[in-house]
N, C-alpha and C positions, 0 to 999 in steps of 0.2 A: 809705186810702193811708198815713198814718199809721200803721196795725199793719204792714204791709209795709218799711216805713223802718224800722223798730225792726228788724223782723224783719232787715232785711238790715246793719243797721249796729250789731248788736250782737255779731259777731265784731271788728270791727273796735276796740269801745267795749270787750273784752275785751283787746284787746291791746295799745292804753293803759296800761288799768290795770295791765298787768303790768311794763310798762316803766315804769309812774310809782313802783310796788312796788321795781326794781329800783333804781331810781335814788335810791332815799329809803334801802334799806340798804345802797349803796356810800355813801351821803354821811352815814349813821349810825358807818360802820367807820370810814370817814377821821377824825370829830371824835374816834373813843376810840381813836384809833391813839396819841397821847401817853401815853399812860396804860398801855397795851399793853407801852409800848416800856419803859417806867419801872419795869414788875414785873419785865418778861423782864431790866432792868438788876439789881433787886434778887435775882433767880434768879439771876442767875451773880455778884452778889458772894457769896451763899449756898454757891456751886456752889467759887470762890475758898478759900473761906476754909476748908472742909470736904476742901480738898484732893482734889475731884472733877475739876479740871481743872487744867491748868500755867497760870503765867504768861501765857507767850507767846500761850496760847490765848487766855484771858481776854483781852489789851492786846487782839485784833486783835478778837473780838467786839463786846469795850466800844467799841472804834473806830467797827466799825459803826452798832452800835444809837447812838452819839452823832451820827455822821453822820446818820444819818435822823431822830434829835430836830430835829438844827440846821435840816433839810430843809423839815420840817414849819414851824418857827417863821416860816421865810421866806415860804412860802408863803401863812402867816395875813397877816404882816404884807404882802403884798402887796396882799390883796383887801382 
């Protein structure tokens, strides 16, 4: 009876594990999302300074990518 149980609850013990998989690398991307955000910041002062992009471009980019820093921080400091 026991090889019957496995046998039948081991689709199911598969599809755990893959949700437990997914879950571990959405919650691996979230802790290196700071870090992410911080090079893509050092890319466009690079981007800036090189004259690959305007001003205006840049102020509203950096806007962004500082908004989703400040997003993050709160979020830590929440939990």
């Amino acid at each position: 009876m026991i090889l019957v149980d496995d046998i039948l609850l081991s689709p199911i013990r598969g599809l755990f594990w893959i949700f437990r998989e997914i879950h571990n690398a959405a919650q691996q991307e979230f802790e290196n999302e700071p870090e992410a955000i911080t090079a893509e910041l050092t890319n466009l002062y690079m981007m800036l300074e090189t004259e690959k992009i305007t001003e205006e471009e840049f102020d509203k980019r950096e806007k962004e990518l500082l908004d989703r820093l400040d997003e993050l921080e709160e979020r830590k400091n929440q939990q």
